[in-house]
C-alpha positions in Angstrom: 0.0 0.0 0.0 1.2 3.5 -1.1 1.7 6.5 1.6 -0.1 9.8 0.6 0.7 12.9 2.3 -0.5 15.8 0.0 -3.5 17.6 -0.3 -5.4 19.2 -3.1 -5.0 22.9 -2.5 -8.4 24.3 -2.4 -7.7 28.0 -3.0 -6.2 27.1 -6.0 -8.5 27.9 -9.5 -7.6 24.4 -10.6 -10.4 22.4 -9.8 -9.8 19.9 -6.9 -10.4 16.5 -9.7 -7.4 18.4 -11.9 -5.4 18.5 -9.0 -5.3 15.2 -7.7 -5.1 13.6 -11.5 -1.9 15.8 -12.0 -0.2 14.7 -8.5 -0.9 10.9 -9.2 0.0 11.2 -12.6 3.1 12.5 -11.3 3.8 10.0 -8.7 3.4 7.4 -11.0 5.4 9.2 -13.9 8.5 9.6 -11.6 8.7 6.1 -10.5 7.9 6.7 -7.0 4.4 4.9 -7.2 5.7 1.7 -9.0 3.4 -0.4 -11.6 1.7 -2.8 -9.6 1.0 -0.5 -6.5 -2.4 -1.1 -4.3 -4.0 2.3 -4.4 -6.3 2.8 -1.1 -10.0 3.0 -1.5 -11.3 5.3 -2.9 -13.2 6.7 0.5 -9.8 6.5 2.2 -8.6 8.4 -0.3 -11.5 11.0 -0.2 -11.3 11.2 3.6 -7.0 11.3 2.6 -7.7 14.2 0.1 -10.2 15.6 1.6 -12.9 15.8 -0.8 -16.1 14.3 -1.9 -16.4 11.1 -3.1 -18.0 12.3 -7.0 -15.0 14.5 -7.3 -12.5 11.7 -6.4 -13.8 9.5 -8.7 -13.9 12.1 -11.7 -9.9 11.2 -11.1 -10.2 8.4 -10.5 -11.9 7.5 -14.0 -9.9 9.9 -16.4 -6.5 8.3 -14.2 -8.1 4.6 -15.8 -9.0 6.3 -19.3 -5.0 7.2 -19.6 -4.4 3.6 -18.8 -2.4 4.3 -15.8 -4.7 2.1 -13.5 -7.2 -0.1 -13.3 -9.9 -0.8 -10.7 -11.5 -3.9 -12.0 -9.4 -6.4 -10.6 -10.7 -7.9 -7.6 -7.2 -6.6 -5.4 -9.0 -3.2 -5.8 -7.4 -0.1 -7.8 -4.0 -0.6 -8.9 -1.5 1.3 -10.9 -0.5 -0.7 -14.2 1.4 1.8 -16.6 2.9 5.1 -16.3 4.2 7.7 -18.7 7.4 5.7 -20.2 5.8 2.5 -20.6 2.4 4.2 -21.9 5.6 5.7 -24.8 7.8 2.7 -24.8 6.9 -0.7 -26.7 8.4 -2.8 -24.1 6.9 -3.5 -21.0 8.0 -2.0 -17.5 9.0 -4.7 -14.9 7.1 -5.4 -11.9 8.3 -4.0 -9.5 5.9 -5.0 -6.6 6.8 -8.5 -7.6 10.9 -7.8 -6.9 9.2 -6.0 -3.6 7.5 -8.8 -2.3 10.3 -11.7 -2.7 12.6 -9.5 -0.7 13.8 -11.5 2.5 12.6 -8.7 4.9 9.2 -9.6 6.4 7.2 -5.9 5.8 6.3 -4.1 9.7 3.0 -4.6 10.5 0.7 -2.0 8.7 0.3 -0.3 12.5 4.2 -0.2 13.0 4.8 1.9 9.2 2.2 4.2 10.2 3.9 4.9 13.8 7.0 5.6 11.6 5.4 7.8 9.4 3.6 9.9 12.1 6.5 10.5 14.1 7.4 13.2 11.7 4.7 14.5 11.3 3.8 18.2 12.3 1.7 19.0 14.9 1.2 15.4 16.6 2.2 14.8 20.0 4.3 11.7 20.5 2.5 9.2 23.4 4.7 6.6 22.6 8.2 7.8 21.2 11.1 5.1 22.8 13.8 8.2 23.1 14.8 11.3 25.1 12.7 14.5 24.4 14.9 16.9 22.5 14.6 19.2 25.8 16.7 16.7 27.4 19.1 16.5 25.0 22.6 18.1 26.2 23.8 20.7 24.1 26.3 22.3 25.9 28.5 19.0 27.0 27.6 17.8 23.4 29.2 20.9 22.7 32.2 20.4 24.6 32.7 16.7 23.4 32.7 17.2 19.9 35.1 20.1 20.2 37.6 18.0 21.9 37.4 15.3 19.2 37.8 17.6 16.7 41.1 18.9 17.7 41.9 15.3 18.4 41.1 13.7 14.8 43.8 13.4 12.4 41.5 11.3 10.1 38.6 9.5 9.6 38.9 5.6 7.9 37.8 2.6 8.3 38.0 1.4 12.0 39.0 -2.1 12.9 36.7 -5.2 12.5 35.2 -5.0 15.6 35.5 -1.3 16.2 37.9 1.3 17.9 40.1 -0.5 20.0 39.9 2.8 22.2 36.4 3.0 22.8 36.2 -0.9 23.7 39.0 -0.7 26.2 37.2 2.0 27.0 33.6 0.0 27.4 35.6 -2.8 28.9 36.6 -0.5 32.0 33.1 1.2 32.1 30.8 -2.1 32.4 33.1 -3.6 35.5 30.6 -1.5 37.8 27.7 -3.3 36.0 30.1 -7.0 37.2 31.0 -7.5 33.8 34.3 -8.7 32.9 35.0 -8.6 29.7 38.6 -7.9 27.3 38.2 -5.4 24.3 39.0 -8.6 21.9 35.3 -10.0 23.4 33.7 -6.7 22.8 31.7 -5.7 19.4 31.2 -2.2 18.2 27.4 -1.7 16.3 25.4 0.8 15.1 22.9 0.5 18.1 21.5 -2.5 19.8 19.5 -3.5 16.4 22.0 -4.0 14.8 23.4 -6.1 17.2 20.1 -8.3 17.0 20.6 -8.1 13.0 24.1 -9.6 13.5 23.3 -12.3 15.5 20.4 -13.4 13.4 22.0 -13.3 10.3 25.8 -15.0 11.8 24.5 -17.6 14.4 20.6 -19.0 14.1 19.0 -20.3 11.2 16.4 -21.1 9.4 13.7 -22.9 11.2 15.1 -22.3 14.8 12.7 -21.2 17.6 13.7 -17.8 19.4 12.2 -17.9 23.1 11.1 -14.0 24.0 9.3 -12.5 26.7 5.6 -11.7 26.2 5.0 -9.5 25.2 8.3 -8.0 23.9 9.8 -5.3 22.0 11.4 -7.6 20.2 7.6 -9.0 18.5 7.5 -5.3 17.2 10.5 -5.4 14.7 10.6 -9.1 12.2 14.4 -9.1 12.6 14.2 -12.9 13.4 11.8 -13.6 11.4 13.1 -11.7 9.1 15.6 -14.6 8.5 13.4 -17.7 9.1 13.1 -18.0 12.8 9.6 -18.4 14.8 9.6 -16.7 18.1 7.8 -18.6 20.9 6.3 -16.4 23.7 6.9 -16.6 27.0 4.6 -15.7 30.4 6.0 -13.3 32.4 5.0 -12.5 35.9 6.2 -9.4 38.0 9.0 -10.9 38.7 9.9 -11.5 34.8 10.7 -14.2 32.8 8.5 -17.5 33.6 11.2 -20.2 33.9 8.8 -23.2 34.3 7.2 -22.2 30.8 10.8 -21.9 29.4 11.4 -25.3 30.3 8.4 -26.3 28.4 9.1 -24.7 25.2 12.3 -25.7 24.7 13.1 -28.4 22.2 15.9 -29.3 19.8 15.1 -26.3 17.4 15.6 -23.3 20.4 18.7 -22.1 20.0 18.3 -19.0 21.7 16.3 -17.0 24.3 16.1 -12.6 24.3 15.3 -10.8 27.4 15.5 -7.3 28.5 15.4 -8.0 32.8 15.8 -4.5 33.5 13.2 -2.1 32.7 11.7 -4.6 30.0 10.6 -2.9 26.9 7.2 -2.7 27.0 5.9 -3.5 30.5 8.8 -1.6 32.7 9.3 -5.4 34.3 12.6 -5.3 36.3 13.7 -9.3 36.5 13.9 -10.0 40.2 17.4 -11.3 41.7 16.2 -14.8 42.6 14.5 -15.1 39.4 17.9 -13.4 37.7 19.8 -16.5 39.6 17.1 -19.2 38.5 16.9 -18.0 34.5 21.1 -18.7 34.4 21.2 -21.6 36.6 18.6 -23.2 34.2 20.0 -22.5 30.6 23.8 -23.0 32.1 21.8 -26.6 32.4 19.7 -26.7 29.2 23.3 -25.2 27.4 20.2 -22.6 26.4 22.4 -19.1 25.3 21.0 -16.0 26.3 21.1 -13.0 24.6 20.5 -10.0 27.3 19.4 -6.7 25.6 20.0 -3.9 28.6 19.8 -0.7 26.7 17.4 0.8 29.6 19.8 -0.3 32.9 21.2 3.3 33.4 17.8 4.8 34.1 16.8 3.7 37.1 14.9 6.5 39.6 15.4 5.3 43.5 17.7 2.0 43.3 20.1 0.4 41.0 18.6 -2.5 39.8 19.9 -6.1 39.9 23.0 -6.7 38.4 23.0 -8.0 35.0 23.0 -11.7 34.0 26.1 -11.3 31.7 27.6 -10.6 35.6 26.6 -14.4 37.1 27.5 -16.1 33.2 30.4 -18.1 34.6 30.0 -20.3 31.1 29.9 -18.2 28.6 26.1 -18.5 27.7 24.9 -14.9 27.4 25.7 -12.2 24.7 25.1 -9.0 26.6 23.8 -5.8 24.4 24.3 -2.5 25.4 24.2 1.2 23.9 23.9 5.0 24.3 20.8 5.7 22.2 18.6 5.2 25.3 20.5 7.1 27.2 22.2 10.0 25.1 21.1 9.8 21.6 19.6 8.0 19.4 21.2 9.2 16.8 24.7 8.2 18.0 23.9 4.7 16.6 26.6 3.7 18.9 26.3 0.1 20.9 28.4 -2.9 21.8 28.3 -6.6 22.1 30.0 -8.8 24.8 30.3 -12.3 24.3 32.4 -15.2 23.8 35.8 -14.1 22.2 34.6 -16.7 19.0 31.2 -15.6 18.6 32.1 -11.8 18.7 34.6 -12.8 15.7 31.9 -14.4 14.0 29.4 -11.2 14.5 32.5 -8.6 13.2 33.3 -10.5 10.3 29.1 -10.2 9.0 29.2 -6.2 10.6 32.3 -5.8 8.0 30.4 -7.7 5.4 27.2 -5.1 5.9 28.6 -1.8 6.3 32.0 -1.7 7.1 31.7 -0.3 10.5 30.6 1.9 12.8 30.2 5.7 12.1 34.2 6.6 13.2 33.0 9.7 14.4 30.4 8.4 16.8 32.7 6.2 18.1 35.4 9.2 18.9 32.5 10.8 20.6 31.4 8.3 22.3 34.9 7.3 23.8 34.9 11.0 24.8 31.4 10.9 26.7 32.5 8.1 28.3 36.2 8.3 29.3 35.9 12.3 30.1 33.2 11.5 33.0 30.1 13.6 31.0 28.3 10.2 30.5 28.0 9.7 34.5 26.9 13.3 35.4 25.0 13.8 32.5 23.0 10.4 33.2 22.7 11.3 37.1 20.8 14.8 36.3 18.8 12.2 33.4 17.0 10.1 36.5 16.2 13.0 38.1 14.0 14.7 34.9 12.9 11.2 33.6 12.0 10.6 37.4 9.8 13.6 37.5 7.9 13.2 33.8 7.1 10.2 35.3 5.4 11.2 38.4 3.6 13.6 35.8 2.4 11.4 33.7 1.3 9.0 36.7 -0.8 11.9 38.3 -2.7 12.5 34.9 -3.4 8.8 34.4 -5.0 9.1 37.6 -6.9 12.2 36.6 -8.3 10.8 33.4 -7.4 7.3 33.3 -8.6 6.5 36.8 -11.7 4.7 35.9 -10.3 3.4 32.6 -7.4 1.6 33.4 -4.7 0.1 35.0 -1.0 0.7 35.4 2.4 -0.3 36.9 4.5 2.6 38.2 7.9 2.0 36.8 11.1 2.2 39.0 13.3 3.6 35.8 12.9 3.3 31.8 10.8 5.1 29.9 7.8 3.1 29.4 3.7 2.6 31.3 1.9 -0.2 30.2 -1.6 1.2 30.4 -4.3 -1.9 30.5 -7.6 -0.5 29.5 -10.5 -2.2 31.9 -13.1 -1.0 29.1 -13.4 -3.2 26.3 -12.8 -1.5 23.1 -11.2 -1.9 19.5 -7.8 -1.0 20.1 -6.7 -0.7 16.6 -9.5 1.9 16.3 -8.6 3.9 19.4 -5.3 4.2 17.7 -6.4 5.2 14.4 -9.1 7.9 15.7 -5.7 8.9 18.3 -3.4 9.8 15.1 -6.3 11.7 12.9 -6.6 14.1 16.0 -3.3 14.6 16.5 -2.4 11.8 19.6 0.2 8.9 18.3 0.0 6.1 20.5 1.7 2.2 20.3 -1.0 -0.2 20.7 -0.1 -3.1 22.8 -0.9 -5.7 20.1 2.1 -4.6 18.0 4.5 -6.4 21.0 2.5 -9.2 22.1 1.5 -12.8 20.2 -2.3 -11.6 20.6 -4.7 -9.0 20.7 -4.5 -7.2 23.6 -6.2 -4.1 25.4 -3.0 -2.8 26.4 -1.4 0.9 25.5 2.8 1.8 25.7 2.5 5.3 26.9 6.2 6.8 27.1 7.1 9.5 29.1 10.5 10.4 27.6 9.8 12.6 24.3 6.5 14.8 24.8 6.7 18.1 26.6 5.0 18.3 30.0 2.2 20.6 28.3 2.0 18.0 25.4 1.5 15.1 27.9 -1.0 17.0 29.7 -3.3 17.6 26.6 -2.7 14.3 24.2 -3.6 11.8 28.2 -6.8 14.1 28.3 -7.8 13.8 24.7 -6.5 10.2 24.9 -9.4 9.7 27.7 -11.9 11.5 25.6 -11.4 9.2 22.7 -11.6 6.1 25.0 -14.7 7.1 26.4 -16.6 7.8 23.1 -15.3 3.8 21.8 -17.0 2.4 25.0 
């Protein structure tokens, strides 16, 4: 399906039918709408373009008398020609055809929509997994990137598995989270994706079953499945991870279980110490690796949270993932990997078959964050503002949401997981949310179900922003019951 984000311009002495035949025609002239392209319907695209449906279809019809689509298939409108092919004897290739053998799984229609809206104007951002840009620190960022650039005398290719001084660098820095681990076991990626990308692609296969937490952040990207893996959901209670339903979903085809134990991504779940202790104890047993994603560990409010499994591996069973997007920037795309010295090779040698490398200028900066001591005072004044958008987003949920829902009060992270009590269509609280200018992230897009369940971040939207888009989040909930 084709995005559309224009709008006839109804000022304009062109009538509105002229307008929208011109813009198609050019879409589909200049290649961006390719031949074999869904079109929406035509009321979606009345409500899109804002017009009636006997003008739309005016277009609609002379669009189909130039031979540029055709809307009596049963798949609906679609676009079969366009101006070179129309001109040109041969016929154009199909390009939807090339689209759809791809070996990416497409994001659910819900998840290309979220990444659509996030850009938009005027929308305010419920859900948005990173730091508002009014917590972003320009004057250290200042300061850091100053100092590198007196410091740089180039900038190629760094080694395979990244700048030896930033992972001696990481190596020293994650001792106070009891991990122990050389710079020649450490991995360099452009955020903790592409450390999942890396290990799907370098050590599963085909076929295998990937054990995740339910529901999981992990169920809203198709990285595994991307490349053939099933992922299996597990319980989780508030203590995390469900070890007695690991145990019965494991079989000869699991190679592999993902957690985040601290601050899990969506539910806020911190992954008790006894229940840290059990999940190792167990796979060490079942030889079951782990991969730990703990991208949120940094951001915790009143007390540090357990330490990390990758801190009790005394076998070499988990592959620990962390990074500074969470925390600093997103777009740093800067990350690491620790694991076994052999699987880390095994990971660089794909990274330098994908892209080379890590941005060599993130990873300057980030050795500079990190080794100057701005990461730890810049992350201590972090709690304390993501502390407080918390308790301010917790006291409007119980203004408007009191009735509505349930939630947990997270002890760090960024994240509520708001359980509606009303019964309602989720998918069409989300869509009226967007059209009046409230994006939220439905629970369904994480979990192995449908679910009543709502991420609301409290990270990204201003204080103002929160206070209008939980109120007119209420007010839409109410008029679905």
């Amino acid at each position: 399906m084709i995005n559309i984000d224009w709008k006839p311009d109804k000022n304009s002495n062109m009538p509105l039918y002229r307008q929208i035949v011109d813009y198609i025609k050019e879409k589909i002239s200049g290649w961006e709408w390719i031949v074999g392209a869904k079109l929406p319907s035509q009321r979606k695209l009345a409500d899109i373009f804002e017009v009636n449906r006997s003008t739309l279809i005016e277009a609609i019809d002379e669009l189909k008398s130039y031979g540029l689509i055709d809307g009596r298939s049963k798949g609906g409108t679609v676009i079969v020609n366009n101006t070179w092919s129309v001109l040109a004897s041969g016929k154009a290739p199909n390009w939807e055809k090339y689209i759809k053998s791809g070996v990416y799984e497409p994001n659910l229609s819900t998840i290309q929509m979220i990444n659509k809206l996030e850009y938009e104007d005027n929308i305010i951002r419920l859900s948005t997994g990173e730091l508002s840009p009014e917590l972003f620190p320009k004057n250290a960022m200042k300061t850091v990137l100053s100092k590198v650039a007196d410091d740089i005398s180039s900038l190629g290719y760094e080694r395979t598995k990244g700048s030896l001084e930033l992972r001696k660098i990481i190596s020293n820095y994650v001792k106070k989270f009891g991990i122990n681990a050389s710079p020649s076991s450490i991995l360099i990626v452009s955020g903790s994706l592409q450390a999942l990308q890396l290990i799907s692609m370098s050590i599963l296969k085909p076929g295998d079953d990937v054990l995740v937490e339910k529901p999981s952040y992990i169920k809203s990207i198709n990285v595994f499945e991307s490349a053939g893996m099933k992922l299996k959901g597990i319980s989780m209670d508030m203590h995390g991870i469900e070890i007695r339903e690991i145990l019965k979903n494991i079989n000869k085809e699991t190679p592999i279980l993902y957690t985040i134990p601290t601050f899990q991504n969506p539910t806020g779940i911190v992954m008790s110490e006894n229940r840290r202790n059990e999940l190792i104890k167990i796979c060490t047993k079942e030889r079951l690796p782990i991969i730990e994603d703990d991208a949120y560990r940094e951001l915790w409010f009143d007390k540090k949270p357990p330490q990390t499994l990758k801190s009790k591996d005394r076998n070499g069973i988990v592959l620990y993932i962390g990074t500074m997007s969470k925390c600093l920037s997103a777009g740093m795309r800067v990350g690491w990997v620790i694991g076994p010295e052999a699987v880390i090779d095994r990971l660089g040698d794909v990274k330098m078959q994908t892209d080379y490398g890590a941005s060599s200028l993130s990873q300057y900066a980030a050795a500079e964050w990190i080794s100057s001591g701005l990461y730890e005072k810049y992350i201590e004044k972090l709690r304390y503002e993501l502390k407080s958008r918390r308790d301010f987003t917790i006291n409007l949920l119980h203004e408007y949401f009191y009735d509505l829902a349930e939630w947990n009060v997270p002890k760090g992270g960024f994240y509520i997981w708001l359980k509606l009590k009303v019964k309602i269509d989720v998918n069409k609280l989300f869509n009226l949310s967007w059209k009046q200018g409230i994006l939220i992230n439905p629970g369904y897009i994480y979990d192995f179900h449908k679910n009543s369940n709502i991420r609301i971040s409290y990270s990204y939207a201003s204080y103002s922003e929160m206070h209008i888009g939980i109120k007119k989040l209420s007010e839409i909930v109410r008029k679905l019951i």
